[in-house]
Every structure is written in structure tokens, then in C-alpha cells.
C-alpha positions as CSV (number, residue, x, y, z in Angstrom):
1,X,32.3,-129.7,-84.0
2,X,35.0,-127.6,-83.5
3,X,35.4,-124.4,-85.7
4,X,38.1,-125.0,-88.8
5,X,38.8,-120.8,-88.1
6,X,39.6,-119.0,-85.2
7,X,39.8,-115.3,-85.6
8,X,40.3,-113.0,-82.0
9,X,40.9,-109.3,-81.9
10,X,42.5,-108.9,-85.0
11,X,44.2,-105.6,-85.6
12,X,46.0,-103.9,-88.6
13,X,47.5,-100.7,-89.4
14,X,49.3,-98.8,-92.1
15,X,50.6,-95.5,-90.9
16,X,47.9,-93.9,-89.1
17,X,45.3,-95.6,-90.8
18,X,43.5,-98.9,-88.8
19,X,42.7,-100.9,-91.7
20,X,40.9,-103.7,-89.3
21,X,40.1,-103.3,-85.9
22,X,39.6,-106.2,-83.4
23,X,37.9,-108.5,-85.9
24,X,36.9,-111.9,-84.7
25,X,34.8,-114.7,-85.9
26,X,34.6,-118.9,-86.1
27,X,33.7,-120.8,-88.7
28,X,32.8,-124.5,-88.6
29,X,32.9,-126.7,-90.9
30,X,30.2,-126.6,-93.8
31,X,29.7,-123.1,-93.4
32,X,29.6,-120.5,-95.4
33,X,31.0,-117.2,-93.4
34,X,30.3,-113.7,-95.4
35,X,32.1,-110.7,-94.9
36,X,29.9,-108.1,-96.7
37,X,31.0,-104.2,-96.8
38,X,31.9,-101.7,-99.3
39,X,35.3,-101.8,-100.7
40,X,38.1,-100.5,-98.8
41,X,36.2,-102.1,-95.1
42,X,38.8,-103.8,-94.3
43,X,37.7,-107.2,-96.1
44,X,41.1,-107.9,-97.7
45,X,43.8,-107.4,-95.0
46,X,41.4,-109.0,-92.8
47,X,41.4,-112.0,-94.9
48,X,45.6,-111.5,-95.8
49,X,45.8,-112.1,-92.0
50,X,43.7,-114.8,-91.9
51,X,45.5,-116.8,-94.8
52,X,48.9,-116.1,-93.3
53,X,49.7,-113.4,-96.1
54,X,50.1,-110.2,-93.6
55,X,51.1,-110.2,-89.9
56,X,48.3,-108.7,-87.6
57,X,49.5,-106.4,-85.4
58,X,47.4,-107.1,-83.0
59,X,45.0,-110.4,-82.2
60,X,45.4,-114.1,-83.0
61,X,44.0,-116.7,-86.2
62,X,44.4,-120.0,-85.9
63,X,43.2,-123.1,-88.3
64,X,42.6,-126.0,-87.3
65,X,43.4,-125.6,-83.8
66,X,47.0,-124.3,-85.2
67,X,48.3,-120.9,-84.8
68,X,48.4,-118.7,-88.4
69,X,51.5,-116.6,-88.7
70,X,53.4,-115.9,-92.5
71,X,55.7,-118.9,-91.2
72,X,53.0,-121.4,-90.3
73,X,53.2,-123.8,-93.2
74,X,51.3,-126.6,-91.3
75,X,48.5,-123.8,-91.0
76,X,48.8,-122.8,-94.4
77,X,48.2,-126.1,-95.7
78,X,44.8,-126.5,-94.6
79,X,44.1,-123.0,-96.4
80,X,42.8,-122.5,-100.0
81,X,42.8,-118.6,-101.0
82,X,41.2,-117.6,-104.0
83,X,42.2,-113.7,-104.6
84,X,40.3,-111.0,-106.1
85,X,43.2,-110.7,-108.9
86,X,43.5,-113.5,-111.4
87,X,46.1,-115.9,-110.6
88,X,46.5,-117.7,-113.8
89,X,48.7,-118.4,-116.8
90,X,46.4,-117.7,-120.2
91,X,49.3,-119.3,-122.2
92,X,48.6,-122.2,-120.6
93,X,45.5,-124.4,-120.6
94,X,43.0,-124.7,-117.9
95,X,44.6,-128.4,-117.3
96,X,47.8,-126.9,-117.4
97,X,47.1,-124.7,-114.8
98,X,45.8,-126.7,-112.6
99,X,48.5,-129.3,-112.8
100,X,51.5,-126.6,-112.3
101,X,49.8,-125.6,-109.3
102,X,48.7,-128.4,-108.1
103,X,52.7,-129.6,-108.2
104,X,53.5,-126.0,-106.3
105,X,51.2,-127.6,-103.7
106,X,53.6,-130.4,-102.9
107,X,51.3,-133.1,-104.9
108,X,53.1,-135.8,-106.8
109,X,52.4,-136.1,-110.3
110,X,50.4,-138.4,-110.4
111,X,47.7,-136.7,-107.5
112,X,47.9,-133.5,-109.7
113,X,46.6,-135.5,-112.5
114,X,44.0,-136.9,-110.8
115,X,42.6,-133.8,-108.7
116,X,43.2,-131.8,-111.8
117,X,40.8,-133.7,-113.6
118,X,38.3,-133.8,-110.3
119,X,38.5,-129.8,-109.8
120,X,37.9,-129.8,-114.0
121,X,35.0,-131.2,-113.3
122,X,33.7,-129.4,-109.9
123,X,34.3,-126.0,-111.8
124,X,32.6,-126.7,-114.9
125,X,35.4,-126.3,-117.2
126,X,36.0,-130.0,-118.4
127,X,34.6,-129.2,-121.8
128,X,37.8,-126.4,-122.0
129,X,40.1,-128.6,-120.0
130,X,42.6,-128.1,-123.4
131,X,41.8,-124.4,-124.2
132,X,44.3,-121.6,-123.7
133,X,42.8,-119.8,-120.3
134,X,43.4,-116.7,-122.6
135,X,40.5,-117.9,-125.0
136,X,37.9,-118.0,-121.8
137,X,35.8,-115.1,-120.7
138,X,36.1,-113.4,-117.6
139,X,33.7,-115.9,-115.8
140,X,35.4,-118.9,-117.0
141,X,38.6,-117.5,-115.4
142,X,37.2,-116.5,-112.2
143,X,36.2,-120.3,-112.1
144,X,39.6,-121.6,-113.2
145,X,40.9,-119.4,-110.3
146,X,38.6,-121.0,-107.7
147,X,39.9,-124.5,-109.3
148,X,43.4,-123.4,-108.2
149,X,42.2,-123.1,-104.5
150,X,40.7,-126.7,-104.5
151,X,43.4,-128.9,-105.9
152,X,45.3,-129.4,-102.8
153,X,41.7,-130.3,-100.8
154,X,42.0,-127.5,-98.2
155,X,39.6,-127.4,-95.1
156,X,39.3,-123.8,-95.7
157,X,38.2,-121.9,-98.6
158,X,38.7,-118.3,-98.7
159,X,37.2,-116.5,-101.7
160,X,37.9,-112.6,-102.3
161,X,35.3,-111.1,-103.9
162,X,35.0,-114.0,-106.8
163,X,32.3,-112.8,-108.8
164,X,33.9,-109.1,-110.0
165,X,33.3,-108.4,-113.8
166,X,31.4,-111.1,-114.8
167,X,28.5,-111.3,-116.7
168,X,25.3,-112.3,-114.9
169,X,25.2,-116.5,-116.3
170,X,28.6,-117.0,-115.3
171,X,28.2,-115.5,-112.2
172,X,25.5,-117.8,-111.1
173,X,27.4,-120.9,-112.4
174,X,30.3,-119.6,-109.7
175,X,28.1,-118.9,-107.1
176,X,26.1,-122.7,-107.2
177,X,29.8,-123.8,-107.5
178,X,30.7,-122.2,-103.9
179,X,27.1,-123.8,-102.4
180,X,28.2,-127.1,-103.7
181,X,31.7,-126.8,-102.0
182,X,29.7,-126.1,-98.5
183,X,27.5,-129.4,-99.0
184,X,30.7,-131.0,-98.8
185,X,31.7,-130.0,-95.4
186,X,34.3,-127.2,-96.8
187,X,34.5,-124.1,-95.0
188,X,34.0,-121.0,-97.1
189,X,34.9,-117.3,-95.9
190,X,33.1,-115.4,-98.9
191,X,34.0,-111.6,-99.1
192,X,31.5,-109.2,-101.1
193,X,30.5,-105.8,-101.8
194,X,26.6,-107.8,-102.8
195,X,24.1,-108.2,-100.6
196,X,22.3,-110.7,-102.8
197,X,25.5,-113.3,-103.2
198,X,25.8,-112.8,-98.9
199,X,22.2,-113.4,-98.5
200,X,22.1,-116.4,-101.1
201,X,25.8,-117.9,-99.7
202,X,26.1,-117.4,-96.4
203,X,24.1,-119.0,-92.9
204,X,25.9,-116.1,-91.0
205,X,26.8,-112.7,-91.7
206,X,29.3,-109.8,-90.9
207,X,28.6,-106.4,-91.5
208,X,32.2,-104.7,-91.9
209,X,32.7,-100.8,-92.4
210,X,35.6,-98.6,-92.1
211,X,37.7,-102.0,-90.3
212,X,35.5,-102.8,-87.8
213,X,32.5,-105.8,-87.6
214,X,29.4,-103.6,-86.7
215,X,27.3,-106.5,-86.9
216,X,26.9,-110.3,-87.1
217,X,24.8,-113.2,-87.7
218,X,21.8,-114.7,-89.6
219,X,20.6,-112.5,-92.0
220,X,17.3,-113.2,-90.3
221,X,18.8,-111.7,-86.8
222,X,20.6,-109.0,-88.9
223,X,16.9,-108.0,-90.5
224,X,15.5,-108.2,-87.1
225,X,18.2,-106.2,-85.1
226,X,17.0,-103.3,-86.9
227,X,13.2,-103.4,-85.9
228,X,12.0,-103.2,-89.2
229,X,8.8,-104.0,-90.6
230,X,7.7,-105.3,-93.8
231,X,5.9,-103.2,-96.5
232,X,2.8,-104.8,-98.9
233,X,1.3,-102.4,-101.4
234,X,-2.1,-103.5,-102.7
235,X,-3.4,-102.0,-105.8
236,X,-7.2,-101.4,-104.8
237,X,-10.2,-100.8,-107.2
238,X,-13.2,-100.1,-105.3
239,X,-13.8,-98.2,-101.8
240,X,-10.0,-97.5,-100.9
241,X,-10.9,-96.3,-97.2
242,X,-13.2,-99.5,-96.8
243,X,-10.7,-101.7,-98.1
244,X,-7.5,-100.1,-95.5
245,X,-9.8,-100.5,-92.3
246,X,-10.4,-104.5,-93.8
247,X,-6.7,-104.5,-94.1
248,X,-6.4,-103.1,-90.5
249,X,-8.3,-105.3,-88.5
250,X,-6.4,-108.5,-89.9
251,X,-3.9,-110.2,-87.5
252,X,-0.5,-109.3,-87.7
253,X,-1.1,-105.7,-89.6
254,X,0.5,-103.1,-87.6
255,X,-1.3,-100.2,-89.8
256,X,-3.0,-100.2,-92.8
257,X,-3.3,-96.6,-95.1
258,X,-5.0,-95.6,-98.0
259,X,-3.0,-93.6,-100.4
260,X,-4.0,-92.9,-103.5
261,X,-5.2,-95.8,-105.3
262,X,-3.2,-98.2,-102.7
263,X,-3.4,-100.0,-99.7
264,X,-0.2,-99.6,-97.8
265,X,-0.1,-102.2,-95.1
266,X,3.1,-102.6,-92.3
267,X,3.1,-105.7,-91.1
268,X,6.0,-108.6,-89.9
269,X,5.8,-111.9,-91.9
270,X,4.4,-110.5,-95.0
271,X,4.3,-113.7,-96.9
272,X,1.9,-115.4,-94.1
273,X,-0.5,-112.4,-93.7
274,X,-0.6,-111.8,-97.8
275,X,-4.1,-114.3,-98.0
276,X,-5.4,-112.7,-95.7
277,X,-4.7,-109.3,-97.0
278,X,-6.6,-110.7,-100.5
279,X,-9.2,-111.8,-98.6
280,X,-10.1,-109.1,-96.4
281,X,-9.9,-107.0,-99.5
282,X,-12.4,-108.8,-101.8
283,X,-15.1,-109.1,-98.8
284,X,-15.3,-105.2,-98.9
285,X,-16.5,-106.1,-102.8
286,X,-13.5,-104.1,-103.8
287,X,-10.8,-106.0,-106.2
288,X,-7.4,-106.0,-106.7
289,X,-5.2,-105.6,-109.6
290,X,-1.5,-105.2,-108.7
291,X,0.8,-106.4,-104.9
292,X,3.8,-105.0,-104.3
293,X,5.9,-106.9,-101.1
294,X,8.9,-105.2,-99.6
295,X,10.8,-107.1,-97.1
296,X,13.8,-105.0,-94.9
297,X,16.8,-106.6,-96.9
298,X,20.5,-106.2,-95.9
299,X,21.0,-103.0,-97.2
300,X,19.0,-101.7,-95.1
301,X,20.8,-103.6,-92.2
302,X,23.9,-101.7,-93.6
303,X,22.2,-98.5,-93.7
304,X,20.6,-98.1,-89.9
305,X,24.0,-99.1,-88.9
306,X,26.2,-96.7,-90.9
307,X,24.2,-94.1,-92.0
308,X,25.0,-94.6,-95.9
309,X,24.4,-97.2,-98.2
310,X,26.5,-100.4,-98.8
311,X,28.3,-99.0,-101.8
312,X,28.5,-96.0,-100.9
């Protein structure tokens, strides 16, 4: 299928700063495309670009197969932007919202009564369709805010770090909201600061820092790009040395240390070699009491490439 974004040597700069420098990406439809990156990357005037907000200065975004600029309304149409600052009335109810907007969209009346009702539903918030948005907490608005983006059923989503200042439940009620939307063959660009929402969200992955994409794709491929291995600590009682050389000789184990009261075993695949570990453990008549597994995660992906953590 062909991508829904285009994005090819973008470029952006204010004064002497380069805010974003030749960023380019696709996404297809049903995907969920993360931009993960401390704040002040370059995530959000990459993504102002990208929704027609901000001329690039350099570099080229098209939608659809239709050429983004601040006067491409054709473009813009197939866009839904969901920004990192509340854009809600909390006089008004969360059906009130959504039906002013929805007319701001160009929908008739009677379509912003009906996919008012529909995003209600998709965001979780038909139980408060008729509460002030003032009475909500910070969660519920975030969601109310990602309603605004759906009513007018674009073909791309773009969310802006969504999940800022909420508590942990409503947080995971937005994030299985945005993996719902990508079943549906919307195409999400997800910006975040947290590695755990990219690696949850997102089947591919860029790495931004200081403007520029240092890295991209699966977070498998990210993981492995780095040459990292994974880390099992087993909690021995019983002949320590005995119980590393057991560990050793097992397929897949790259080295295997005794330290202290602890196996420490390096190893790829962790999860298919932890039997084994067990196993080749208890045959030395020694037992185990405690595991500890530690996988190479993206901040360490961040961290090789950058030489400072992601939020730093």
C-alpha cells in the first residue's frame, strides 16, 4: 500500500539554531510511527511541518500523495493533530466540544451529531458526554482532546506527546485508545519523551536528538544495532563456581560469572535459554532462590547513540 505520509529532507531553523535537520520517514496505513527523544529534539516543529502548521525551510511532506504546505487545505483535511496543549472549552461539555469542532471541520449538523456521539464512545467519555470538560481530570481531557482529532475521520493521526501529566490509569486507558485507532487502518505519528509508550505503540521507531533522526526502525533492529547482549542474574545456593561453569557450557551463553552469591550469565534470547539456565543449575545439586532478566531496552538504544540518557 502506498504510505498515507511522505516526509523527505525536512529542514527548520530559527536564527542560528537547526531545530530539524533533514528528517524523513513514511508511514502506511495502520501504523503506528514513534518519534521518541527528549524534549526540545526537534519532535514538535518536525510534526508543525508535517500538519501544515510551519513552513520547512528545506525538504518536502506530502499526504496522501498531495503536497503539505500552510495553504494545502486538501492536504490538511486528511490530517487530525492532537497537540501537546489542551485545545478545549471546559465551559462547555465534552459533547459540546466535540460538536463545535466538529462544525469547524466543515461537517453538517447533523454528521457532527453523529460522529460526536461515535468519538464519545471511542474515547471512553460517553458516561460524561454532559459534564463540563472543567469537572474532568487531566486524563479525561487529554482524551477529550484526542476526540477532537477524530471527528472529522482523518487518515492521519498525529498525537504530540498525549499522555503529559496524567496519572498512571488514565494514561493506559489513552494509550489502548491510540492501539485501537491503528487496528482500524488509521495512521498514527506518536511523539514521546517514554520509551515504554514507543516500545508498546509503535511497529517502527525514530530516535531524534538535537533535530536530527539518529536512528530508525523496529525496536527489535534498534536493540540489535547496538550489539548488545542480554543480562540473567541467578540467585545460587550451593557451589557458586560449579553452578557458573553449568551455566557456561549451555547453548547460547556467551559467559557465565560467579559473583558473589550470583550467577551472571550474558547471553542473546534470554527468555529461550532461561530453562536451560534452571536446569543446568539444579543438576550441579545447587538451587535457586531469586532471577533477575535484563533485556537491552531503548534507552540504551538512546544512550550508545548519544552518549546521555533519553531525558537527559
Amino acid at each position: 500500500m502506498d504510505p498515507v505520509l511522505r516526509c523527505r529532507g525536512l529542514e527548520r531553523r530559527f536564527g542560528d539554531i537547526r531545530a530539524v535537520v533533514d528528517v524523513g520517514f513514511e508511514i502506511a496505513p495502520g501504523e503506528t510511527y514513534g518519534l521518541l527523544g527528549p524534549n526540545g529534539a526537534g519532535k514538535t516543529t518536525s510534526i508543525s511541518m508535517i500538519a501544515g502548521l510551519l513552513a520547512p525551510d528545506g525538504g518536502e511532506v506530502t499526504v496522501l500523495g498531495q503536497r503539505m504546505t500552510p495553504r494545502a487545505l486538501d492536504a490538511k483535511a486528511a490530517v487530525g493533530l492532537v497537540p501537546q496543549d489542551l485545545a478545549i472549552y471546559p465551559d462547555l461539555t465534552a459533547r459540546e466540544n466535540l460538536r463545535f469542532f466538529a462544525r469547524l471541520q466543515g461537517l453538517t449538523r447533523g454528521d457532527a451529531l453523529r460522529r460526536s456521539d461515535e468519538v464519545l464512545e471511542v474515547i471512553g467519555l460517553a458516561d460524561r458526554a454532559d459534564d463540563r470538560a472543567s469537572t474532568f481530570s487531566g486524563g479525561m481531557k487529554r482524551r477529550l482532546n484526542i476526540g477532537i482529532g477524530l471527528l472529522h475521520e482523518p487518515k492521519l493521526l498525529i498525537l504530540d506527546e498525549p499522555t503529559v501529566g496524567v496519572d498512571p490509569q488514565s494514561r493506559n486507558a489513552i494509550l489502548e485508545s491510540v492501539e485501537s485507532l491503528a487496528t482500524e487502518g488509521l495512521a498514527v505519528l506518536y511523539t514521546t519523551h517514554y520509551m515504554e509508550e514507543a516500545e508498546r505503540l509503535c511497529q517502527r521507531i525514530a530516535i531524534v536528538d538535537k533535530g536530527r533522526i539518529v536512528a530508525e526502525g523496529t525496536r527489535r533492529e534498534l536493540i540489535d544495532s547496538i550489539g548488545e547482549q542480554d543480562v540473567v542474574r541467578l540467585h545460587v545456593v550451593g557451589d557458586l563456581e560449579r553452578a557458573a561453569a553449568a551455566c557456561a557450557a549451555v547453548d547460547g551463553v556467551i559467559a557465565a560469572d560467579a559473583e558473589d552469591s550470583e550467577v551472571v550469565c550474558l547471553l542473546d534470547g534470554a527468555a529461550s535459554h532461561l530453562a536451560a539456565l534452571l536446569t543446568a543449575v539444579t543438576d550441579t545439586g545447587a538451587s535457586v532462590d531469586g532471577v533477575e532478566v535484563r533485556e537491552p531496552d531503548l534507552e540504551d538504544v538512546f544512550l550508545h547513540l548519544t552518549g546521555r540518557a533519553l531525558r537527559d
